[in-house]
C-alpha positions, 0 to 999 in steps of 0.5 A, spaced: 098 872 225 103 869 220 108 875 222 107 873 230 109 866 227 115 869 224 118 874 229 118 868 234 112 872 238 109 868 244 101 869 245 101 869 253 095 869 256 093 873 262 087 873 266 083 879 269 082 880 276 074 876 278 070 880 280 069 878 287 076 878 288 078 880 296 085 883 294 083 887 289 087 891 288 093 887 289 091 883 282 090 890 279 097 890 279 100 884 279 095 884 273 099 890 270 105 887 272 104 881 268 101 886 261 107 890 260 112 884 262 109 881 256 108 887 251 116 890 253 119 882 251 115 883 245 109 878 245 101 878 245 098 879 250 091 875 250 085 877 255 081 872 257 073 873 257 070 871 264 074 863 263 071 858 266 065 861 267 068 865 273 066 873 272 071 878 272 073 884 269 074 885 262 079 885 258 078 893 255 076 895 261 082 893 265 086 896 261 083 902 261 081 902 268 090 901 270 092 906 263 096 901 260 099 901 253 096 899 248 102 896 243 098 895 235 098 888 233 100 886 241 094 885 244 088 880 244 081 880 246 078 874 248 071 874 246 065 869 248 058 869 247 056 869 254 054 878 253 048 882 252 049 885 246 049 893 248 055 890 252 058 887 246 058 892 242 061 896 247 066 892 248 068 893 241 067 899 240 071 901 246 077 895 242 077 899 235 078 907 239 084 903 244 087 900 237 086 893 238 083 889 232 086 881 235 081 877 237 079 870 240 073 868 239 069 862 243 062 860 245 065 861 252 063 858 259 058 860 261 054 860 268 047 862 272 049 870 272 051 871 266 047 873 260 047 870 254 047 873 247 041 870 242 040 868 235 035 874 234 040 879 236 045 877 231 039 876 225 040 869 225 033 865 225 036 858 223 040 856 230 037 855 237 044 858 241 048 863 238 055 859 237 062 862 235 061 860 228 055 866 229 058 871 233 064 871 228 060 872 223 056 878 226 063 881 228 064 882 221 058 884 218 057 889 223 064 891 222 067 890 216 076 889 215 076 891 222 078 885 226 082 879 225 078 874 228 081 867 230 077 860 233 079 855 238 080 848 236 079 842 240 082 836 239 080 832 244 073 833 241 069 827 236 075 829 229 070 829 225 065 833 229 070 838 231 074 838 223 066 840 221 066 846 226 073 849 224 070 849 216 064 852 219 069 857 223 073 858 218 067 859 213 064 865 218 071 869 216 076 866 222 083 867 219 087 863 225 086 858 230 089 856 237 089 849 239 087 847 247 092 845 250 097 839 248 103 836 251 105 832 245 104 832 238 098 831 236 095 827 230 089 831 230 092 837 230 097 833 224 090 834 221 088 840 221 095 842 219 095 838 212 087 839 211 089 847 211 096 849 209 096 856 209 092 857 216 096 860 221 096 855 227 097 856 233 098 850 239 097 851 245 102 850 251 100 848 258 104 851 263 102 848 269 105 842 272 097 840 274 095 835 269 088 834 272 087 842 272 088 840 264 083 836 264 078 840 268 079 845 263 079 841 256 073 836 258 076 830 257 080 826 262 088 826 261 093 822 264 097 825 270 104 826 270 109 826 276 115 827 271 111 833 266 115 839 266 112 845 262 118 847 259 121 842 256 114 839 253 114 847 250 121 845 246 118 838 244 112 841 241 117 848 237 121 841 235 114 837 232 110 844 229 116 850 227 112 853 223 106 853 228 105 860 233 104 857 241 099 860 246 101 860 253 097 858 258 098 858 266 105 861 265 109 862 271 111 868 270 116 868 277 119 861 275 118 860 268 117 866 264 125 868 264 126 862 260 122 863 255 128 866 251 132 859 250 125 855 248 123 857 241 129 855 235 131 860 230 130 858 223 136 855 224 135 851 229 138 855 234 135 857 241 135 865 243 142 864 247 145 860 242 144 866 238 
């Protein structure tokens, strides 16, 4: 993930169609659209994993329905915990046979239709609910040097708590984190940063001018801004962390994405087009 740093790769996540969407078809495509834009510029391509507790098709299964290309070291699966466990080894299995060995691995949103992976099925007899911290370390007991495995981080949690389940994390053999999204520099982060030098890191960039879905999606109520812009918060944080990685989320892809080019500064300091 370092590398994704160094080469200037955006993680630009993408979400697969919900399972009881009415144009179907429609978003196969503009889902396929958006996949080989991101992989033809270069970036990553991150899958989320039935978000906000909203079911959908999974990533793995997308890309295999529409013969999309899987491009080594460009792909990334989003992996919660809200799966019975055949269909988790499906799901990597199928992972490893396309060649894509990111993934991003959360506790998840759940709901009423979806199951839940227990902590019997993962031989741990000393937690009540399996968490991220367990289904990474299943992953790599079950597929030893396979997968290279990053957590979230929320900053917007209790510090301490939330620096606990990063150490936690990172113990179970996570090797990379993406932050929640921020809209400025922020201490927390400044933390982690300090506390683990050698940690790839990457900051989340919210790219919607909504404020509240922000809130919605993180948990924790933030400040609404009629003036935010999107892009111009995501030159700010290149400027507050250069030598951070950046996912984005709620990307634009019609009125943000050709933008993106004159946003993240050479190592001079230069943007794209400076260049």
């Amino acid at each position: 993930m370092r590398e994704h740093i160094r080469q200037r790769r955006y993680h630009v996540e993408l979400g697969p169609p919900r399972q009881d969407s009415e144009k179907l078809l429609e978003n196969l495509e503009q889902f396929a659209q958006k996949y080989r834009r991101v992989l033809d510029s270069g970036y990553v391509a991150g899958i989320t994993d039935n978000s906000m507790g909203l079911l959908a098709f999974q990533g793995h299964e997308t890309i295999i329905e529409l013969g999309l290309p899987v491009v080594p070291g460009q792909v990334m699966i989003h992996l919660n915990t809200f799966h019975t466990k055949e269909n988790l080894h499906e799901i990597l299995d199928t992972c490893i046979a396309l060649g894509i060995r990111q993934l991003l691995v959360i506790s998840g949103d759940g709901s009423d239709r979806l199951p839940r992976l227990q902590p019997h099925e993962l031989g741990v007899t000393e937690v009540e609910a399996v968490t991220a911290v367990e289904l990474i370390a299943y992953i790599h007991q079950t597929w030893p040097g396979v997968f290279e495995i990053g957590a979230a981080f929320n900053p917007y949690e209790p510090r301490e708590h939330e620096m606990e389940k990063l150490r936690r994390k990172l113990d179970a053999g996570a090797t990379f984190i993406i932050t929640q999204p921020i809209l400025k520099q922020n201490e927390v982060v400044d933390e982690v940063l300090a506390r683990y030098p050698e940690l790839p890191v990457f900051v989340e960039a919210w790219m919607s001018r909504r404020i509240s879905l922000l809130s919605e999606a993180v948990g924790y109520e933030i400040k609404d801004d009629p003036n935010f812009d999107p892009i111009e918060t995501l030159k700010q944080l290149h400027r507050a962390y250069p030598d951070c990685g950046v996912y984005l989320s709620l990307l634009g892809f019609k009125t943000q994405y050709h933008l993106l080019g004159d946003t993240w500064p050479e190592p001079d300091g230069r943007t794209g087009e400076e260049a």
